[in-house]
C-alpha positions, 0 to 999 in steps of 0.5 A: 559760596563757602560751605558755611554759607551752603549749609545755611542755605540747605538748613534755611531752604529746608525750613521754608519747604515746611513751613510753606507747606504748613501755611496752607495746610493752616489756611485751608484748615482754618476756614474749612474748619471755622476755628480763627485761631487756625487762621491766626496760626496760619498767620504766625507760620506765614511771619515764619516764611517771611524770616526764612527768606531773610536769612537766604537774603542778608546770609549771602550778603554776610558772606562777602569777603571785606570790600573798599567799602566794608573794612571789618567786612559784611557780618554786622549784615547777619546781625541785621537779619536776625534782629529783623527777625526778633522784631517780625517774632515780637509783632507776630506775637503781639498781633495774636495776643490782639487777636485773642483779647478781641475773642475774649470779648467777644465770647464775655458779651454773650457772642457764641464762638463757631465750634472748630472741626476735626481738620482744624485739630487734625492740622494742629497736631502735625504743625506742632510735630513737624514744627517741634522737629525743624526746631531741633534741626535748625538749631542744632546746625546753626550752633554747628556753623557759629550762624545767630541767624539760624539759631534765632530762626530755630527759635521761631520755628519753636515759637510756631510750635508753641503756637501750635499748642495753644491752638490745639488745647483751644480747639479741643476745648471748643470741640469737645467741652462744651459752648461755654468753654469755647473761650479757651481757645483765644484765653489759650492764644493769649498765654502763647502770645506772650511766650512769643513776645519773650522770643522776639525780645530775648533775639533782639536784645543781643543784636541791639548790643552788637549794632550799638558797638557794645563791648565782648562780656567781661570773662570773655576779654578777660580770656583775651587778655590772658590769650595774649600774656600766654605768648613768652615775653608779653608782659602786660596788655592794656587797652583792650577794646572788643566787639562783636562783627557777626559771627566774629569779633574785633579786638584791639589791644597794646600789649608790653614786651622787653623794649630791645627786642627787634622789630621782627621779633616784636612783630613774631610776637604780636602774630603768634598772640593773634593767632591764639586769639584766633583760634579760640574766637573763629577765622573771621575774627579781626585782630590789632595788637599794638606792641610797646617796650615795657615801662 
């Protein structure tokens, strides 16, 4: 296991000690202080604990060097956690957003929602704080080692956050406004959920991008392109294709130079511009440069 990998993991381990701590804390809150939007949060940190083991799980896998089997190596692998990931933030969402339309009728046809009590407040306010921290902790680790995964597991920890939120403006109105506004808490649910669903999307849609084998942004081949023209006696580089393999990329390109030079120093040349292009987009990243003379 490289330090990459170990930092993940610690990152990931951490991550899971909070948020399997929170659950329970969530459960018990939940149905010792009557409030169903504990619970539902209960269960939106439970979706939390399940994305965290797949990122212990599909990173390890990731992190296999390539194989008979695996060319370009195993980064797609990481890819497929974190849309795993985005579509469990979806779901969650959505399954809160029922949950909260349900209550919501509920309390119009004249059925009285149970009034929450204090622990259930209490709870809210440490699921907000602690969750708010592992968010900024877990993205900021996962920016520093290149991991999508982590950083989309960030963001879940942030929407669990968000969760929190609404949990606690909904159970402070049922506790301390009145019978009548006991309907803010599923109204307030319902405002969280699609915040949630806007996570889950914006995760997955990158993901589904690179599953697909769509190309780098354009300014970013643009910037290989000129990686490449940098070398001395490159002349011209023509079809360039890109994608993305995890946290690396795949490039293949011609590239044009003085037809008289000699085998080893086309290839001198070929090397030093992959290298370039190395250094800019990470160690992990495959590289082809086909060298032809200029026309």
């Amino acid at each position: 296991m490289d330090q990459r990998e170990k930092k993940i993991y610690r990152v990931t381990l951490v991550g899971s000690a909070v948020n399997a701590l929170l659950i329970v804390l969530k459960f018990v809150a939940g149905v010792v202080g009557r409030s169903s939007a504990m619970v539902a949060d209960a269960v939106h940190s439970l979706s939390d604990f399940i994305t965290d083991v797949i990122v212990l799980v599909f990173v390890r896998i990731a992190g296999k060097p390539r194989d008979k089997g695996h060319d370009y190596g195993h980064g797609k692998f990481e890819t497929l956690a974190t849309l795993i990931i985005g579509i469990i933030l979806a779901v969650a969402g959505v399954a809160l957003m029922v949950n909260g339309v349900r209550l919501v009728i509920d309390s119009l046809g004249g059925k009285t929602l149970p009034r929450p009590s204090m622990i259930a407040l209490v709870v809210a306010v440490v699921s907000i704080v602690s969750k708010e921290a592992l968010y900024r902790y877990t993205r900021r680790s996962g920016r520093e080692l290149d991991s999508p995964a982590v950083v989309a597991n960030a963001w879940h920890h942030r929407s669990d956050a968000m969760s929190s939120g609404g949990t606690l403006v909904g159970i402070a109105g049922a506790m301390f406004l009145g019978e009548r506004w006991r309907i803010l808490d599923p109204l307030a649910a319902i405002v969280v959920s699609l915040f949630i669903i806007k996570s889950g999307y914006d995760i997955m849609r990158p993901c589904i991008g690179e599953l697909l084998e769509a190309s780098l942004p354009e300014e970013e081949e643009r910037e290989i392109e000129a990686l490449v023209r940098a070398v001395p006696g490159i002349e011209d580089v023509h079809n360039l294709r890109t994608r993305r393999i995890g946290n690396g990329i795949a490039v293949d390109l011609h590239a044009r130079a003085d037809g008289r030079l000699s085998l080893a120093e086309a290839h001198d040349k070929a090397t030093e511009a992959e290298n370039a292009v190395r250094r800019r987009f990470g160690p992990n990243s495959i590289i082809n440069i086909h060298m032809e003379p200029t026309k």
